[in-house]
C-alpha positions as CSV (number, residue, x, y, z in Angstrom):
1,X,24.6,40.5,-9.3
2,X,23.0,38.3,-7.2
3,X,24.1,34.2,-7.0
4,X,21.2,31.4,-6.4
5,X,22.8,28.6,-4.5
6,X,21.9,25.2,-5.4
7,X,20.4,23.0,-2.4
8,X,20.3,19.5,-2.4
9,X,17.2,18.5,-1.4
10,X,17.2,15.3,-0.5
11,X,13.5,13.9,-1.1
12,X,13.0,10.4,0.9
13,X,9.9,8.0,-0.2
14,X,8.0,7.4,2.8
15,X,7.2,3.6,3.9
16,X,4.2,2.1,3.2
17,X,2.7,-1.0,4.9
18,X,0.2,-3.0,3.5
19,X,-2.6,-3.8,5.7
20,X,-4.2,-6.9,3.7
21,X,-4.8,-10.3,4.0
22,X,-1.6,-12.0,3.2
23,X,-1.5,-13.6,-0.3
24,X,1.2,-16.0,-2.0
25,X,3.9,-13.5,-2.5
26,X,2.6,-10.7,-0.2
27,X,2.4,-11.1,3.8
28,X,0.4,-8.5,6.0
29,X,2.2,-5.9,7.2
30,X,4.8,-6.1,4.6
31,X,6.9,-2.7,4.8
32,X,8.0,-1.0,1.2
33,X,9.1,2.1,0.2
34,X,6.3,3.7,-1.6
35,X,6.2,3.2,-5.3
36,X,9.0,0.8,-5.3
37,X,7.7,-3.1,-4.9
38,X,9.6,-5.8,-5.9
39,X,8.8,-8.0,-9.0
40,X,6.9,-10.6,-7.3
41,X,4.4,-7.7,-5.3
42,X,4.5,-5.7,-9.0
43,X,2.9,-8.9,-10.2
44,X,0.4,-9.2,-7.5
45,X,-0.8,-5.4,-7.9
46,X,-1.7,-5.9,-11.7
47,X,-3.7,-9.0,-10.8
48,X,-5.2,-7.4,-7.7
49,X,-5.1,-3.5,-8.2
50,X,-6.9,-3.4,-4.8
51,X,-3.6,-3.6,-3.3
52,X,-2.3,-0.4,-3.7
53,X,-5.7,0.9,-1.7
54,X,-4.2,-1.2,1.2
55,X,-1.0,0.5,0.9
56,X,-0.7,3.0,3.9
57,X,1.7,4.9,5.3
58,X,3.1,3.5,8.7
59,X,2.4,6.8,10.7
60,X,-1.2,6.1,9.8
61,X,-1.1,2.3,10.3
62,X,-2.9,2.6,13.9
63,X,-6.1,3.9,12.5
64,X,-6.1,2.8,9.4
65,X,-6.7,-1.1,11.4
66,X,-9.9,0.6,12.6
67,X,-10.6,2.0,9.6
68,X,-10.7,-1.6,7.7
69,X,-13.7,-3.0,9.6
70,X,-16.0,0.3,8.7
71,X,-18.2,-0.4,6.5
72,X,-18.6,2.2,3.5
73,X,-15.0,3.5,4.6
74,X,-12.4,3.1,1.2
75,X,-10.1,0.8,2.9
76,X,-12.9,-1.8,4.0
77,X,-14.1,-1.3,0.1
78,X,-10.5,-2.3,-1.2
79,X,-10.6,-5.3,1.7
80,X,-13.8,-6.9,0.5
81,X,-12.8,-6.4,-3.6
82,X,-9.4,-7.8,-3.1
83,X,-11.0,-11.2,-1.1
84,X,-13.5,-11.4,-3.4
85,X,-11.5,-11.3,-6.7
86,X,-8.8,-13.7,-5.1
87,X,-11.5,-16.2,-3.7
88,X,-12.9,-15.8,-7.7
89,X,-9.2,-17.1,-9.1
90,X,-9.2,-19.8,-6.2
């Protein structure tokens, strides 16, 4: 008979930085663990969805930077939405 040990494994979020401009509520390079905002940056994300796209993980925070002023690249996409729908509520 053969016994399976139970491991613990211990599963960590990794950080997330958000790379946007900053916005009542939300500075750049704010630093969360991914998946878990606080209230007031829960709030933000259903009135700006284009905030989670600017949601990166730190390790890739370097190019991502570069990555925001290519046009047609996802994270200069989620850039221009998210000015353009908060200079709309403005």
């Amino acid at each position: 008979m053969t016994s399976k040990k139970k491991t613990a494994v211990q599963t960590t979020q990794p950080k997330v930085i958000y790379i946007g401009p900053s916005i009542r509520g939300l500075n750049s390079y704010s630093v969360f663990k991914k998946g878990e905002y606080p209230l007031p940056v829960s709030e933000l994300i259903k009135k700006f969805p284009n905030i989670t796209g600017l949601m990166i993980p730190i390790s890739e925070l370097q190019e991502a930077r570069k990555d925001l002023t290519k046009k047609g690249h996802i994270l200069n996409y989620h850039l221009t939405q998210l000015k353009t729908l908060k200079n709309k509520q403005e």
